[in-house]
C-alpha positions, 0 to 999 in steps of 0.5 A: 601647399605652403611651399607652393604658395610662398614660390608663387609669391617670391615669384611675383614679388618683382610684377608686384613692385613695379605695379604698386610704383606705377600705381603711386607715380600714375596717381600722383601725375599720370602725364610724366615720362617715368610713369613710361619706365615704371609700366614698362617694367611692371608689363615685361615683369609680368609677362616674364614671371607668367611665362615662368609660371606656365613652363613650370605648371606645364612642365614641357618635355626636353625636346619642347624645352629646347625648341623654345630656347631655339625659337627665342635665340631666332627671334633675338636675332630676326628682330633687329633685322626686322624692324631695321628692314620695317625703318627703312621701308617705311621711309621711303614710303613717307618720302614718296608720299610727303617730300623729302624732310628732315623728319620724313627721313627719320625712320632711315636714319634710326634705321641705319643707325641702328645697323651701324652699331650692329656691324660694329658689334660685329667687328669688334666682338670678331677681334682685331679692332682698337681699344678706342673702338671696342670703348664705342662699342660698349657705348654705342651698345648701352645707348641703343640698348636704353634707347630702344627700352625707352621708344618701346616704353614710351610706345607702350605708355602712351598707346594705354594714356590715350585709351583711358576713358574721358568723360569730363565737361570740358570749358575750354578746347585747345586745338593744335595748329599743324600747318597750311595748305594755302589758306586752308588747314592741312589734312593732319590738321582737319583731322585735329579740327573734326576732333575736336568738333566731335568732342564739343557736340559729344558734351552738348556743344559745352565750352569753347574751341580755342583754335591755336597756332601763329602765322609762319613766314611763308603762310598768308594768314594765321594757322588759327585763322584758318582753323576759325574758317574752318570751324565755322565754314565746314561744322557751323560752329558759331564765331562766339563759340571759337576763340584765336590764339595767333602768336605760338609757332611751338607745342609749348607756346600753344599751351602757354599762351592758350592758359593766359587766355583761359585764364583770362577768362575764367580766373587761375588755379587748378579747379577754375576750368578743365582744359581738353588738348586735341592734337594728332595721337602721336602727339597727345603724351609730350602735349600732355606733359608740357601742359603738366610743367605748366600747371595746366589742368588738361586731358589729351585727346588724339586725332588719328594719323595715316599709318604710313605717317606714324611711325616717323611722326613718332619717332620725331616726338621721342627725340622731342621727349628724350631732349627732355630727358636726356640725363640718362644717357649721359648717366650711362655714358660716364663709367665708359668714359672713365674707364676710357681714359683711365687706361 
């Protein structure tokens, strides 16, 4: 029995490590990039050492024993094609859709990035290529392999923070700008408006609405004017209930310049005003974490997005983020190099 208990234990000793530093890092900041890593980790620890459990109290026969290893190698091998072959579908869907884009080609080039470096695995591991192209193999390989953890972690992450429960009055809600049709808000961001106007009825129409976002170059007014407009004009919210801030072109700027006015206001420090963030869901966690490196007291809170559009609007927000956090790559990157060079 002892025995028993002690393999349980040794067994769950990786998930337990990686929940108990999940727990220490969400509770310190729940709005950081590791917090992504720390509970990607504790869940692949977790399925892994219950999957391990199940064989081992089950104790298949040869034969199932086997089929599981086949099925594992088959989706090993189906995988990759599979979501090569999803990437480059739904970017011609979102091109058909929206126009031809930088960020609406972003499912096909990750796409065929990732087939790039599947068909030099493929020649190289084949034989009969260079040394420098075996070097960016190996490369190539590490990044994707770091890259692809990180998407799915980052995935994982954010889908769990924008599902816990909130339940605060908030004294200030900051709504995102995200372009214009003419004069009115686009789709995306009437999306963003109803939100938020959802958000101010649910607490008693508590707080005011800060409707952030500049005037581009090719627009006739202020994003934050149309969104007043719309406020007022489509769900009645009263003028003296919207506040404007007319000078952000970037996510960043938004919450910048929305602080200085809620500041302003109500007076600085971390326990002088609770701030909600409405932006599209994809968009809540690098909302969230710049509002942390900013020392804005905020929760996020997302509109839903078409499902056609998510996934390229995602893929846009992990490079935003991976810019940010781009010191790993090149951790992993080094050792290849000097081993490249000192041979």
């Amino acid at each position: 029995m002892l025995d028993t208990l002690w393999s349980l234990v040794v067994l769950f000793i990786p998930t337990l490590f990686w929940g108990l530093v999940f727990l220490i890092s969400f509770r310190r900041e729940p709005r950081q990039f590791r917090n992504a890593i720390w509970f990607a980790l504790f869940v692949l620890t977790a399925v892994g050492t219950l999957t391990l459990l199940a064989l081992s109290l089950s104790a298949p026969s040869e034969p199932v024993q086997v089929a599981l290893l086949i099925a594992l190698v088959v989706l090993a091998i189906l995988a990759p094609a599979a979501v090569i072959l999803f990437l480059l579908i739904n970017a011609v869907i979102v091109i058909r859709r929206e126009g031809l884009s930088p960020s609406t080609t972003l499912p096909g080039l990750l796409g065929l990035g990732l087939l790039a470096i599947l068909v030099l695995d493929y020649l190289v591991l084949r034989g009969g290529t260079s040394r420098w192209l075996t070097y960016l193999m190996v490369l190539a390989t590490l990044e994707m392999l770091w890259m692809v953890f990180t998407f799915a972690a980052l995935l994982l992450y954010s889908t769990f923070y924008r599902m816990l429960p909130r339940k605060r009055r908030y004294d200030y809600i900051i709504i995102h700008g995200a372009g214009l049709q003419g004069e009115r808000p686009t789709p995306l961001l009437q999306g963003r408006l109803d939100k938020a106007v959802q958000l101010w009825e649910r607490q008693g129409r508590f707080g005011a609405l800060i409707a952030s976002g500049g005037k581009g170059d090719d627009e006739a007014i202020s994003e934050s004017e149309a969104m007043r407009r719309y406020l007022r004009d489509t769900h009645g919210v009263p003028d003296d209930a919207i506040l404007t801030e007319d000078r952000s072109t970037t996510t960043f700027e938004n919450l910048t310049f929305s602080k200085e006015i809620m500041d302003a206001l109500s007076g600085t420090g971390r326990k002088a005003y609770r701030a909600a963030l409405v932006t599209s869901d994809y968009h809540v966690f690098r909302a969230c974490e710049y509002a942390h490196r900013i020392r804005l007291n905020a929760d996020g809170v997302g509109s839903r997005t078409s499902g056609y559009y998510w996934p390229a609007a995602f893929i846009r927000e992990f490079i935003a983020i991976s810019r940010s956090h781009w010191w790993p790559y090149a951790v992993i990157a080094l050792p290849v190099l000097i081993v490249a060079l000192a041979r």
